[in-house]
N, C-alpha and C positions, 0 to 999 in steps of 0.2 A: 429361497434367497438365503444365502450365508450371513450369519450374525458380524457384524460391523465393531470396525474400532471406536469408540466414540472420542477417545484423545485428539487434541488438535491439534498442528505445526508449531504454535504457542509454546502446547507442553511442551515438548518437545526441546524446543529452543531459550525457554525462559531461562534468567538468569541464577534463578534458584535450583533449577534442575540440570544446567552446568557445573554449579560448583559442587552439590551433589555426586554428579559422575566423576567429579574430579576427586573428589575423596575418597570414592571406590575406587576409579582408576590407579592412586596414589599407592594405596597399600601394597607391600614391600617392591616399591621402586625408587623409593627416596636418594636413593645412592646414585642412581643412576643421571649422567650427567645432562641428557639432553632432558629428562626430566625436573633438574634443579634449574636449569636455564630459563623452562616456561614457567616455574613458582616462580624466580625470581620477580618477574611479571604478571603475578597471576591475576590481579582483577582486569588486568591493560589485557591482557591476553584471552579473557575470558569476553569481557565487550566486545574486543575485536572483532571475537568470532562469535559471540551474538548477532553484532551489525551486519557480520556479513554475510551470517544465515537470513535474519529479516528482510535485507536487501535484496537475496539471489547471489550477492556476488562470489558467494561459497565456490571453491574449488575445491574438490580431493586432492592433494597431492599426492607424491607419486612416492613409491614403496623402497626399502632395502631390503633386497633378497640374500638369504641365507639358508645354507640346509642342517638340520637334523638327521642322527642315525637312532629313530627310536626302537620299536620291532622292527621296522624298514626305515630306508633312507626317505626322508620327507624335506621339501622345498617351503620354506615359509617365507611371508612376504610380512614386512613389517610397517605400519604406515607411521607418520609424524605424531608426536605427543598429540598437537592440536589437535588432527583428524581420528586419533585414539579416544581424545576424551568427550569427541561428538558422538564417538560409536557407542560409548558409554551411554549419554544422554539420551540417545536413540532407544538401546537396550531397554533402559530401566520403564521405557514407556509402553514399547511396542512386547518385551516377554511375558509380563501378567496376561494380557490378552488371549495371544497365540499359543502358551498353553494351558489354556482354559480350554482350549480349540483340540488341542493334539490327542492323539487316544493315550486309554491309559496306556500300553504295550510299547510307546515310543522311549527309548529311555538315556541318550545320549543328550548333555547338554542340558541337562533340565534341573532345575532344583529338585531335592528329595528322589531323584531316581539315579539316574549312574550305574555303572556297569558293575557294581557288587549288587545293586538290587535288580538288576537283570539278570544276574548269575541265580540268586534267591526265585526269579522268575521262571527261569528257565526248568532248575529243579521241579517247580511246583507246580509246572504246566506239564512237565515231562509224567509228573505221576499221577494225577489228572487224565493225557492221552494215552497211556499205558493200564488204566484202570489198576491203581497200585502197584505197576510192576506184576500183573499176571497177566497181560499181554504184549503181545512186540509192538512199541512204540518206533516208529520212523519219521526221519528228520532230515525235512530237506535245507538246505544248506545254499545260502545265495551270498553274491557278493558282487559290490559295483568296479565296472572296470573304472579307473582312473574317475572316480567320482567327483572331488574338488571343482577338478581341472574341464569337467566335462559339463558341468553345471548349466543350460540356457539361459543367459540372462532376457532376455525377450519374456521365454516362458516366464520365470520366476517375476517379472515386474507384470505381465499378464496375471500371476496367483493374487499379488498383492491387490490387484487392483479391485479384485471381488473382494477381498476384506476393509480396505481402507477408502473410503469415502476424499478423506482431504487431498484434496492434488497437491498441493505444497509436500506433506510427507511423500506422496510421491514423486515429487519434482528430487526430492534430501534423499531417498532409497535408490532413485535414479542414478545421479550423482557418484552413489557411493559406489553401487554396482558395477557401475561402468567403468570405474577408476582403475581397473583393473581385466587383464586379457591372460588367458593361458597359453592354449594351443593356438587359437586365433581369436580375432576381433569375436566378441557379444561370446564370446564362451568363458566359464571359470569362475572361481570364488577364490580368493588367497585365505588359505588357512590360516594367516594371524590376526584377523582384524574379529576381534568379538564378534558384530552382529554376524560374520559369515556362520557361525554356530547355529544361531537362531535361522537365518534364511533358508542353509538348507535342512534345517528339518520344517519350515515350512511349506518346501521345494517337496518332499520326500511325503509330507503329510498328505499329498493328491495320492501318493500311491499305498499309502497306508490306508484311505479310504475304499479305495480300489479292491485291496486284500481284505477288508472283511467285510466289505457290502455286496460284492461282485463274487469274489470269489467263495464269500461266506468261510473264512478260515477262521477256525473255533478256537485253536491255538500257534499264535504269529508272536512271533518279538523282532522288535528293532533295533539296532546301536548304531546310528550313525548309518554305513551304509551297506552292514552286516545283519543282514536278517532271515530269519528260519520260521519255515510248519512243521507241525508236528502234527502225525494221527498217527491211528494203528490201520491205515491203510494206502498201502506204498500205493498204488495204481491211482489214485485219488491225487496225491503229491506230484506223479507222474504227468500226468495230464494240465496238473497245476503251471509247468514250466516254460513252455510253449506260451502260454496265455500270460504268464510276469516277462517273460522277454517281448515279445507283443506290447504289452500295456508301456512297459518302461516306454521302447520306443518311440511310440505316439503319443503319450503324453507328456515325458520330460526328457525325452533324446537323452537316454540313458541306455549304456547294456550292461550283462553282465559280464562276470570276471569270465570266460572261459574254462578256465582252469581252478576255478572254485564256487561250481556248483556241481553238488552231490545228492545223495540223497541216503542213507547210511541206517542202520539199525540202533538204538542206544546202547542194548547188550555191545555192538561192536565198538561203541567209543564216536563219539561228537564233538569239533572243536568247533567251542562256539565261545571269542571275547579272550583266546590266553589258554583255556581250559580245555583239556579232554574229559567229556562228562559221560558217563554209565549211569545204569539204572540208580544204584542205590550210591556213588559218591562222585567223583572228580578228582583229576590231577592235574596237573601246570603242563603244560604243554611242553614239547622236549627242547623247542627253540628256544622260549622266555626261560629253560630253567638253563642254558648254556649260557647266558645273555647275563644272568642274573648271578651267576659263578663268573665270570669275566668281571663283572663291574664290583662283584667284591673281592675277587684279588686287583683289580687295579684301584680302586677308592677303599681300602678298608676303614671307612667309617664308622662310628656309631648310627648317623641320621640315616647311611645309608643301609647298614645291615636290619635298623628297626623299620625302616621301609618295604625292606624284601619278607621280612618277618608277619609285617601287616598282611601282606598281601599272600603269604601262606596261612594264615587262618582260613580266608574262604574256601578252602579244600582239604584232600586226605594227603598231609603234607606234613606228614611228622617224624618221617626217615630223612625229607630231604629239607626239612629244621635243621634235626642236627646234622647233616653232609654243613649246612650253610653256615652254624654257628662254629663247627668244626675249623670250617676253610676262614672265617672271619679271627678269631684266635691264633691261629698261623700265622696268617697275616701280618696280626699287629703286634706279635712277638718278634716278628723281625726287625723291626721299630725299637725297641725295649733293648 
């Protein structure tokens, strides 16, 4: 039997763990107008939707859609302040639990892990299945088609249900779940609502189970719903793939990208997270370093060139420093 939530609907909805998530929530949104609207009324607005969690008479409302061009073009759905700052409230109850649950290897969405220490992982796994770099490390390479959007809700309130005992949280995750369709009815997550972050890596966490109890994979990482093995035995990975396109689809009506899964040597170069990674270092991937020259000659910032800065330390990135600080200077002499 799976270890249990022991939180109740209570938590969850009490009025102290409203205002709570609403001070989380808050932080740098204060400008923003439909969130000064609901402070205006903030305790009238906070009961409100207390009472009408206690009662049932909760509804989700319904989202504004907008896209983003991050690495790709991305569709995000935005829900109401109210329904934001229940996601909040939800969050803060149900993520201590669930990863206490998740393996260590999960690392998208989580406190203290994130995809710089996934990138740290990766190196340190890679030389690990490599035996220091004196043998050929191989690294298969997976990736979900249309993940978000592809999500079961059926399944995923079936995962929940072996965790959480109180049917009220589940009557509130129902709710929220459903609030929301992609491609069609009971399918999809919208990418803006917090708890979607936490669901599918609890959605994801059956198959990360899968990958090191089943298929015993010694070294796996995950981000979100980009994940890689490594061994120094390709024929081993080979036979791996047939059996994760299998599992995805029986157990979370999942596939993979077609077109991005590999299986690759390290000496040859592995992009995994942004990075092209080799044996002994790493470079930015050719796309994010075209992406990241664009955005500083049209933004030439400070916040944003210390940005792109940050993010060249996690690699061997010290010709295309100066190319950046080079094109940044340009820039802002134009200005001047």
């Amino acid at each position: 039997m799976r270890i249990q939530l022991s939180h109740t609907f209570a938590n969850i909805i009490s009025l102290d763990n409203l205002l709570q998530a609403w001070a989380e929530f808050i932080n740098g949104k204060r400008n923003k107008p439909d969130v000064q609207a609901f402070e205006r009324n903030l305790i009238d607005s906070l009961l409100s939707l207390h009472e009408d969690l206690a009662s049932k008479r909760y509804r989700h409302g319904p989202y504004k859609a907008f896209s983003i061009s991050d690495s790709k073009p991305r569709n995000i759905h935005k829900a109401s302040v109210r329904d934001r700052v229940l996601h909040h409230a939800i969050y803060r109850i149900l993520y201590p639990f669930f990863d206490s649950v998740f393996i260590y290897d999960s690392y998208s969405c989580r406190l203290n892990k994130g995809s710089h220490k996934a990138l740290a992982r990766f190196k340190s796994v890679a030389q690990k299945a490599s035996h220091n770099y004196t043998k050929t490390c191989w690294v298969l390479k997976c990736d979900i088609r249309k993940f978000f959007a592809s999500i079961d809700q059926s399944i995923l309130q079936g995962i929940l249900q072996t965790y959480i005992p109180d049917q009220d949280i589940l009557w509130l995750l129902k709710e929220i779940i459903t609030s929301f369709q992609s491609t069609k009815p009971g399918k999809g997550l919208p990418l803006g609502n917090l708890t979607s972050q936490l669901l599918v890596n609890i959605y994801m966490h059956e198959f990360d189970q899968y990958a090191k109890h089943f298929l015993k994979a010694k070294y796996y990482i995950r981000y979100a719903d980009d994940f890689v093995f490594l061994s120094e035995d390709r024929k081993l990975l080979e036979d791996q793939i047939p059996k994760i396109e299998d599992i995805l689809v029986q157990l979370l009506q999942l596939s993979l990208h077609p077109g991005k899964v590999y299986i690759r040597s390290l000496a040859s170069g592995v992009d995994f997270l942004g990075w092209v990674h080799f044996s002994n270092y790493r470079r930015l991937r050719s796309a994010t370093t075209t992406r990241m020259m664009r955005r500083i000659q049209e933004n030439p910032k400070l916040p944003t060139l210390n940005s792109y800065l940050g993010l060249l330390q996690h690699g061997s990135a010290h010709n295309l420093e100066e190319i950046v600080l080079s094109e940044y200077e340009m820039r802002t002499n134009e200005y001047v």
